[in-house]
N, C-alpha and C positions, 0 to 999 in steps of 0.2 A: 493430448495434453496429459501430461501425468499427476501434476500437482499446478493449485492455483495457490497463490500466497496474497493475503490480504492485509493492507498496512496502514491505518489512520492517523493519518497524525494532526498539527494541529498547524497548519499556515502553509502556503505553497512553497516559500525560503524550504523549511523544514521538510517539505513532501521532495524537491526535487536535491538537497544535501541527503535525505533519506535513500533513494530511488537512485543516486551515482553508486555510493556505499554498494549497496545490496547488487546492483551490476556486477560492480568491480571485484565483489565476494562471489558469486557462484555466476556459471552460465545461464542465464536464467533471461527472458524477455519483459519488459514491459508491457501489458497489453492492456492499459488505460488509467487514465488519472479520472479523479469523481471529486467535484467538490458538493463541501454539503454545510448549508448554513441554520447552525441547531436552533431552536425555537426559541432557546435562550441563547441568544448570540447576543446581547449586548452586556450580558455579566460577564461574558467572557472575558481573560485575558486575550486569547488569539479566538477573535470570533468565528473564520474558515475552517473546518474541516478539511485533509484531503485525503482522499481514498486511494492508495497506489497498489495497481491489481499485477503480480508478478507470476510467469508460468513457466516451469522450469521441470526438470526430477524434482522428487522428493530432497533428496539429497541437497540439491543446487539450493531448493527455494526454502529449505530450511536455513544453511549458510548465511545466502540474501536475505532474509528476514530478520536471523538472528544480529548483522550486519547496518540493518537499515534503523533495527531497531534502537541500536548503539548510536548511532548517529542522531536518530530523530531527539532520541532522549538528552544528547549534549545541544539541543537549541531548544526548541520547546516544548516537546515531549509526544505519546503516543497515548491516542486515545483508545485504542484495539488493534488487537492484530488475532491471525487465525491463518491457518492452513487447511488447506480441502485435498487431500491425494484422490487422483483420480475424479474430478468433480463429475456428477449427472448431469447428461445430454441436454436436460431440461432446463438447466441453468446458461448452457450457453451464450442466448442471447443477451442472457444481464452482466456476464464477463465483457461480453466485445463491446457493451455499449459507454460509451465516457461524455462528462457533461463539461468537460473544460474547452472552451474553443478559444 
């Protein structure tokens, strides 16, 4: 894996209009959705979290990010994003793992 690309945004609408976008901009995979419900989730506008984990090149998963992040932002917007090039072995298991069933 060369690059993993990290994208939050704020509602599952918004994670999966996010997550076509950033496909459709670089070669790049999906490799899990995470949702996360903040401790303050009733103040919220869009109480959900969702976490879309994407691994590509560098290249690619910057694109897709840059991509998804355009998109997420025309519906309800992003809570963080980040890229890791090259992520540690160590991390592995918390990339492949996703809490959406």
């Amino acid at each position: 894996m060369a690059a993993l690309g990290i994208l939050e945004v704020f509602g599952l609408t918004t994670a999966l209009v996010a997550a076509d976008a950033a496909c459709k901009a670089g070669k790049v995979t999906i490799q899990s959705f995470d949702k996360n419900k903040p401790a303050n989730a009733d103040n919220l506008l869009v109480p959900l979290h969702v976490v879309i984990k994407l691994r590509g090149s560098v290249s690619d998963v910057e694109m897709a990010m840059e991509a998804g992040i355009k998109a997420a932002n025309s519906i309800s917007g992003v809570s963080c994003s980040y890229i890791i090039p090259n992520p540690d072995e160590g991390i592995k298991l918390f990339i492949h793992e996703s809490c959406i069933k």
